[in-house]
C-alpha positions as CSV (number, residue, x, y, z in Angstrom):
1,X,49.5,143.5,101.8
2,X,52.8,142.4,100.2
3,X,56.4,143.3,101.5
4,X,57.1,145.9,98.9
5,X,54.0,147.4,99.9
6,X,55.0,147.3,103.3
7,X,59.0,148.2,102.3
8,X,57.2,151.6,100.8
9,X,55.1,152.7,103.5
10,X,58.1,152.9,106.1
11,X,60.2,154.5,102.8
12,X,57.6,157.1,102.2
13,X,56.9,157.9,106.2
14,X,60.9,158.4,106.4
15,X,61.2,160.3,103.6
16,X,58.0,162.5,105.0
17,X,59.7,163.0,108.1
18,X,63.2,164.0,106.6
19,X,61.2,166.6,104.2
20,X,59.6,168.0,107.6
21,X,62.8,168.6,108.8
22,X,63.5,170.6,105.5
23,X,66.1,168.0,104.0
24,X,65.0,167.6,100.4
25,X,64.9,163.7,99.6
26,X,64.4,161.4,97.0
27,X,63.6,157.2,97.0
28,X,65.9,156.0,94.6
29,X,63.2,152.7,94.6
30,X,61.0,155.3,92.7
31,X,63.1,154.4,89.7
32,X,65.1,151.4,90.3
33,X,63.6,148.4,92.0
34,X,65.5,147.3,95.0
35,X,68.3,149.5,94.3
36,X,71.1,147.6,96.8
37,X,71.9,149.4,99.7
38,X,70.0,152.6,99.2
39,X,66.6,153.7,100.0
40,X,66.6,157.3,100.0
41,X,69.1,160.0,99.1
42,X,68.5,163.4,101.3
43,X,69.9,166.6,101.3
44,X,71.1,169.0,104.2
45,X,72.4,172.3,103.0
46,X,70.9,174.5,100.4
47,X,72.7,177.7,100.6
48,X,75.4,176.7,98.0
49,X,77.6,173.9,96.7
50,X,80.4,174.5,99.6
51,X,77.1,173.5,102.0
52,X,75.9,170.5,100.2
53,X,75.8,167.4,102.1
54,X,74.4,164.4,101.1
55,X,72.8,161.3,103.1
56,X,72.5,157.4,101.7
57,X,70.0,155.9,103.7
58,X,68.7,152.5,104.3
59,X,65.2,151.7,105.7
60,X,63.9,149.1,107.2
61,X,60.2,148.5,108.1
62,X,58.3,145.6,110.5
63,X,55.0,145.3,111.6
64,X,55.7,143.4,114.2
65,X,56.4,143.1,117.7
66,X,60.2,144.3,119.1
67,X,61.1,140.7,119.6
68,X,60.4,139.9,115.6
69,X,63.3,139.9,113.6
70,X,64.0,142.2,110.3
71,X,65.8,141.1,107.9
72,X,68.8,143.4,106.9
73,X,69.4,142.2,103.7
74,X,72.6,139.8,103.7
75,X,73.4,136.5,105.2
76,X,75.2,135.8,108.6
77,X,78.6,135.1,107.2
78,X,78.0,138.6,105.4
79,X,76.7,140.1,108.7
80,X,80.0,138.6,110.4
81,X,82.3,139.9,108.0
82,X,83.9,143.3,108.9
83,X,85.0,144.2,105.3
84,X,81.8,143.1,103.8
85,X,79.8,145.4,106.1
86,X,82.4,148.4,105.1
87,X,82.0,148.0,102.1
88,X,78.0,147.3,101.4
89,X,77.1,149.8,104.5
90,X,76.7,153.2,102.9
91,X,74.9,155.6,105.2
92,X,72.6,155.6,108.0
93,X,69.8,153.5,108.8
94,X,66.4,154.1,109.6
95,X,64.2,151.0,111.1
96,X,60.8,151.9,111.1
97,X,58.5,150.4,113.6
98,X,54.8,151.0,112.8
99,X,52.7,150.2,115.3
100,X,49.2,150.8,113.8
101,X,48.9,150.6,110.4
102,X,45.3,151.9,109.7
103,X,46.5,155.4,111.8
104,X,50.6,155.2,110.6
105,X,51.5,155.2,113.9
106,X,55.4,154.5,113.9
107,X,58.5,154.9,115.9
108,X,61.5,155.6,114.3
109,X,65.0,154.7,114.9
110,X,68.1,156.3,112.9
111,X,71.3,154.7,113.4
112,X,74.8,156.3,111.9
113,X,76.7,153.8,109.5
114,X,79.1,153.3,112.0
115,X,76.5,152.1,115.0
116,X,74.7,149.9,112.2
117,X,77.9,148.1,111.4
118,X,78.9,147.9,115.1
119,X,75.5,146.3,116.2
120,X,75.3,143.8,112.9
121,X,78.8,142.8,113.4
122,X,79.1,142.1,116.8
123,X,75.6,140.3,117.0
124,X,75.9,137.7,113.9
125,X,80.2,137.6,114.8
126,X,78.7,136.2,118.4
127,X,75.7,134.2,117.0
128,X,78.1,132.5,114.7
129,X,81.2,131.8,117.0
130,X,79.8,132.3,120.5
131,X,76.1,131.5,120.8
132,X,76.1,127.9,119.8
133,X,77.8,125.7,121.8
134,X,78.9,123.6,118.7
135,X,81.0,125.0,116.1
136,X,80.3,127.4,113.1
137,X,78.5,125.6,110.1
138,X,77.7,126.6,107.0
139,X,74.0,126.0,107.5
140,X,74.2,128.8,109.7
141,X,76.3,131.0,107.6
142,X,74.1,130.9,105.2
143,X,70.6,132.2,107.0
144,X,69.2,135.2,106.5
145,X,70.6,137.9,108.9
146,X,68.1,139.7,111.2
147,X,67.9,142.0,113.9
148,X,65.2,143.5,116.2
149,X,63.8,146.1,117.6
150,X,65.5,145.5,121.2
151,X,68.5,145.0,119.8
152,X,68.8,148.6,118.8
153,X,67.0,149.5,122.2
154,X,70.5,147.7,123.8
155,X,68.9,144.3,124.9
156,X,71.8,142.1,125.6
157,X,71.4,138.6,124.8
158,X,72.7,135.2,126.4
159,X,73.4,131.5,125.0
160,X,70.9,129.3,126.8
161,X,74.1,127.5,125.4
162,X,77.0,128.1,126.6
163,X,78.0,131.0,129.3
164,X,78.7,133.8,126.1
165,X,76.8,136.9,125.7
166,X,76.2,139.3,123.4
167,X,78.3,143.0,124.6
168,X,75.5,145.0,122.8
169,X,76.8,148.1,121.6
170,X,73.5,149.8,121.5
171,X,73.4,150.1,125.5
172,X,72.6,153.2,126.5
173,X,72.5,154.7,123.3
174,X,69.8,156.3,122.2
175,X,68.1,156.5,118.9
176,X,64.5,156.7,118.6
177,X,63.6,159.8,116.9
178,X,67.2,160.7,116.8
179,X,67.2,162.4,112.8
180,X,70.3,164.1,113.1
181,X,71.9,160.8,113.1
182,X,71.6,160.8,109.6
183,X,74.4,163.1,109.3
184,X,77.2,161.9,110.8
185,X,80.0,160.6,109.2
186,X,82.3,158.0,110.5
């Protein structure tokens, strides 16, 4: 099975999901390929134009175990970079973890903008300047940004390193299952 394959199975269980909840939605990577940034638009709100709210949402799908990492689609100078993430963070997130494929059995976690930027930033931000024990490179810079699963569950990580740590700030927060996410605004 290819990624894109893959990349559409956790698109179409989200957007399944957010139609159950009776918020119309729509995969923008139905018309345009890859569109950056965007997955699925939904809709909250259908009693008029003064109740129309609308959702940008990102998804991200594994297949693999918690400890796997997913890419999230920049580099780790990107993922470090404050401004960057404002800017190329549109709306919540939604990391799909399916856990049998043949049956579709998933778990879904739905992060706000603001929690998505918080968790990206302060784990690349500490990879690049704290984890290491020798200075940034660009070699590093320049890999593909991931996280995982127990990151978002609030797994703190340590430098074998150095004495740093990653201050999760996903500890104690809870977001597996947790749809009305989606709408809040930072």
């Amino acid at each position: 099975m290819t990624n894109q394959m893959k990349c559409a199975i956790g698109e179409q269980l989200v957007s399944a999901h957010l139609i159950a909840h009776g918020w119309p939605t729509v995969n923008v990577n139905s018309s345009i390929n890859n569109f950056k940034g965007i997955d699925l638009y939904c809709q909250n709100g259908t009693d008029g134009p003064e109740s129309l709210v609308i959702a940008q949402i990102q998804v991200k799908t594994t297949f693999q175990d918690k400890n796997h990492g997913i890419s999230i689609g920049m580099n780790c100078k990107q993922a470090a970079d404050l401004n960057y993430l404002d800017k190329n963070i549109k709306g919540a997130w939604v990391f799909v973890h399916v856990k049998d494929l043949p049956s579709l059995s998933a778990d879904f976690y739905v992060l706000t903008r603001r929690q998505m930027i918080d968790l990206i930033y302060g784990l690349h931000h500490w990879y690049l300047y704290g984890w290491e024990r020798r200075t940034y490179t660009e070699s590093l810079g320049e890999s593909v940004a991931c996280i995982r699963i127990e990151h978002i569950l609030g797994k703190q990580d340590k430098s074998r390193f150095s004495d740093t740590h990653f201050d999760n700030p996903m500890t104690g927060v809870s977001t597996l299952n947790n749809w009305n996410n989606i709408w809040v605004k930072d």
